[in-house]
C-alpha positions in Angstrom: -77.4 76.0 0.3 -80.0 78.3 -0.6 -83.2 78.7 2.2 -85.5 76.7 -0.8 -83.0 73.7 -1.1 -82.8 73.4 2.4 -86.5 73.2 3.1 -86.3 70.6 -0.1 -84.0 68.5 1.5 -85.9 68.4 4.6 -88.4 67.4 3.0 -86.5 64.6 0.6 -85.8 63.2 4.1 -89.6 62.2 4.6 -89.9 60.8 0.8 -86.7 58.6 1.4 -87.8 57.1 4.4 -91.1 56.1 3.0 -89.2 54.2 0.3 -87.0 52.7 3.3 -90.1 51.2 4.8 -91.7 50.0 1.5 -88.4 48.2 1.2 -88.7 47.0 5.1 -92.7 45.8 4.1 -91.3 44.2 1.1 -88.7 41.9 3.0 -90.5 41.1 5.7 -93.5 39.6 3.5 -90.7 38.1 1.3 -89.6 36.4 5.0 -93.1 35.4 5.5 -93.4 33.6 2.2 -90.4 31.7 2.4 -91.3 28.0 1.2 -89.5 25.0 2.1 -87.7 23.5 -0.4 -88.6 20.6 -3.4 -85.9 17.9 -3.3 -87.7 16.3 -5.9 -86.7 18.8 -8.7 -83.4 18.8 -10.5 -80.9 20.4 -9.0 -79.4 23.5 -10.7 -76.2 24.2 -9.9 -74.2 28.0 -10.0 -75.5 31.0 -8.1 -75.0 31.5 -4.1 -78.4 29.9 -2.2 -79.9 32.5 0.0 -81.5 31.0 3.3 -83.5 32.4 6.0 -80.5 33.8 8.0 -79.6 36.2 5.1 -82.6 38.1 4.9 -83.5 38.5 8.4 -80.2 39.7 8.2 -80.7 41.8 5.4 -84.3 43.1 7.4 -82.1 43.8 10.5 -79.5 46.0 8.2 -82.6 48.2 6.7 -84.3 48.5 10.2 -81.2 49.7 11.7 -81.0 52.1 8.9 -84.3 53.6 8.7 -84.3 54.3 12.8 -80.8 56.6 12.1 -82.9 58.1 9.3 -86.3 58.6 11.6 -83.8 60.3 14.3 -82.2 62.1 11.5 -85.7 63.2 10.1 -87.0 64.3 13.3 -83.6 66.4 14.3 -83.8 68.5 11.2 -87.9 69.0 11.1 -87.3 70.6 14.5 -84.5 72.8 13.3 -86.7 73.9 10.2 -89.5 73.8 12.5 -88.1 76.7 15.0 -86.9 78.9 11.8 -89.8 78.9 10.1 -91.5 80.1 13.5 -89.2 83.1 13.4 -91.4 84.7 10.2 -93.7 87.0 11.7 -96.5 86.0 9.3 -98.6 83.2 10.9 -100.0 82.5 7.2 -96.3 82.0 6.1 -95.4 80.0 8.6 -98.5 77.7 7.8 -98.0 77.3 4.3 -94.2 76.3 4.6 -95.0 74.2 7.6 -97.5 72.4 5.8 -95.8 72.4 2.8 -92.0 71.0 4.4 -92.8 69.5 7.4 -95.6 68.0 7.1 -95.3 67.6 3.2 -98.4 68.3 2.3 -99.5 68.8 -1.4 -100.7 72.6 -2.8 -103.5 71.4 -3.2 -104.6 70.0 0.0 -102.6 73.1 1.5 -105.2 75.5 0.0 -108.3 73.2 1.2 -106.8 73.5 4.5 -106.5 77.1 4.4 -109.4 77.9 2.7 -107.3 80.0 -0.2 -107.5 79.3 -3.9 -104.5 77.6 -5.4 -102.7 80.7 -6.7 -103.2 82.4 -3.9 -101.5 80.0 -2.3 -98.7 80.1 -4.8 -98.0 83.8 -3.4 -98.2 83.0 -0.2 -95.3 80.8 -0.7 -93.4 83.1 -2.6 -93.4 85.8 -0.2 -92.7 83.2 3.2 -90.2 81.8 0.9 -88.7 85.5 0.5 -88.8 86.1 4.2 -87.4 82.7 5.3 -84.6 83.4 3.1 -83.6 86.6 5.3 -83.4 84.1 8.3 -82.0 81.5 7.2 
């Protein structure tokens, strides 16, 4: 693994968890909405019913999930964390901080900094370069 893919996948981590708790939102307003059932309609018959009990289930199962993924997020940002310290550039460190840890985009990353865009660009080039040599 490559010092850029690493930082990518550290970063992946954050993105996948948000999706983990759109999914826990989505269930738990699903859970919410549950309405009680018409016996005055035909029945229809085929299919498995799905009651309460299975989706709390279900919400307990992602919940359990995401808080292995949270400590797993949280493990490997301090790991990336303490390497990236190890660049002597305090610029470098900021840009791949912001850029990986905190996931910032480039373009909020050179607001921040008060840099243009490309300059930016070539910052991350050359902290890329030296986290490389570390990692």
């Amino acid at each position: 693994m490559t010092a850029k893919e690493y930082l990518e996948y550290v970063r992946s981590l954050d993105t996948r968890l948000r999706i983990k708790e759109l999914e826990i939102t989505q269930l738990r307003n699903d859970i919410c909405s549950i309405q009680a059932l018409d016996y005055t309609k035909d029945r229809i018959s085929g299919g498995s019913p799905v009651d309460i009990s299975d989706k709390i289930a279900r919400l307990d199962e992602l919940i359990r999930a995401a808080n292995e993924e949270w400590d797993e997020l949280i493990a490997e940002r301090e790991r990336a964390n303490t390497r990236i310290r190890k660049l002597e550039s305090i610029k470098q460190q900021e840009v791949l901080t912001r850029r990986f840890i905190y996931n910032e985009k480039w373009e909020v990353i050179a607001v921040k900094m008060s840099i243009t865009w490309q300059s930016v660009w070539k910052l991350y080039y050359r902290a890329l370069k030296s986290f490389q040599k570390i990692f």
